[in-house]
N, C-alpha and C positions, 0 to 999 in steps of 0.2 A: 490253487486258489489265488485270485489275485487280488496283491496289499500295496498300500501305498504309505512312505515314510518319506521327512522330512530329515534332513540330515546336513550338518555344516561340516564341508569339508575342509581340513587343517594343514594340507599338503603346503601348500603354496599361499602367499600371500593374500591370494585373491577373496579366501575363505566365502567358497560359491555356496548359497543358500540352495543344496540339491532337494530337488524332488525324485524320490526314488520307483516306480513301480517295479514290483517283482513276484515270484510266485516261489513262495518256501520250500513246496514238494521239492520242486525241479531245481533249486538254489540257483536262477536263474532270473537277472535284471532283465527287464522285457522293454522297459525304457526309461532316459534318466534326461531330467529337465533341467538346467539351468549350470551346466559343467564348461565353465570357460578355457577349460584346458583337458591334456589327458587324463591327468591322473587322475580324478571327478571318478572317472567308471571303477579305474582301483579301489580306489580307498570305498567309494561304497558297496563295492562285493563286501569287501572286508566289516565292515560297519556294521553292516544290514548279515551275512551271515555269521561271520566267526568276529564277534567284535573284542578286541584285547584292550587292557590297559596298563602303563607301570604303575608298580606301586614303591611309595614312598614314603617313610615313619621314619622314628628315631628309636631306639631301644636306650637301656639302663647301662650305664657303664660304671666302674670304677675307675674314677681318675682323682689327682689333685685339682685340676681345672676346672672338668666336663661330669656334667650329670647323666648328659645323654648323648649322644654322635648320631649323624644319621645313616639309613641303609637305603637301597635300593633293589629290585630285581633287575637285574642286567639284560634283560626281555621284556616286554609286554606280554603280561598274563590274560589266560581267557576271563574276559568280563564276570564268569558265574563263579568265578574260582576266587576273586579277589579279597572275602573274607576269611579261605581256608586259609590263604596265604598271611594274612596278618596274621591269623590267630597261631600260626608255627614261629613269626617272629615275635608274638608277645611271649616265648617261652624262652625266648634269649636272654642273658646278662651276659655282659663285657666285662672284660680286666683289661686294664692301659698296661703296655703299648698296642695298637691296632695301627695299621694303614689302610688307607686308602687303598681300594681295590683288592685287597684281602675278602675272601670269598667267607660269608658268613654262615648262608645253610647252601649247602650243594643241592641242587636238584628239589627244589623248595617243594613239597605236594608232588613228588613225582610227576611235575610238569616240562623237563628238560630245562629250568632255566634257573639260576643261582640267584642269591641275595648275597646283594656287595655293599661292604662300607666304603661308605662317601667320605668322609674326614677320619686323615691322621689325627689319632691322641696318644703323646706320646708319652706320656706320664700323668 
């Protein structure tokens, strides 16, 4: 069946207002309106079927300093997943010292992809 979506692509500067037609069975663009460059047909496969996003919060630490530090998944998670995945990082508490790029939950939701702190606290 065939759909049609609106989608700004983020790739490149140019952030082209696409028009997408496609047909979900087939996971297959049938035609894409307004792509000033290549990468337009990528990113709206991607968009349109398997759409990811990172996620970004801060969790509880123990420090002298810092209340809270922040984390990140070091991947873009699938779109439907993005509440499982907070809700594994609202079970975290920190103790200072932490670094930077120290791996927080490995393999977050069984999705292949880690949650890393973003800021050294070093006490």
């Amino acid at each position: 069946m065939a759909e049609y979506r609106e989608v700004t692509c983020i790739l490149c500067p140019n952030a082209c207002q696409l028009g997408v037609h496609f047909d979900r069975d087939k996971r297959k663009i049938t035609d894409l309106e307004n792509s000033r460059c290549k990468r337009g047909m990528k990113y709206a496969m991607v968009e349109i079927f398997d759409p990811r996003r990172s996620v970004m919060t801060v969790v509880p630490i123990e420090s002298k300093f810092w209340k809270v530090t922040s984390v990140l998944t070091a991947k873009p998670v699938p779109k439907d997943k993005i509440f499982d995945v907070y809700n594994e990082i609202k079970k975290v508490r920190l103790k200072a010292p932490v670094k930077r790029g120290d791996v927080l939950i490995p393999n977050v939701c069984n999705l292949g992809v880690d949650v890393i702190i973003t800021r050294t606290v070093k006490e």
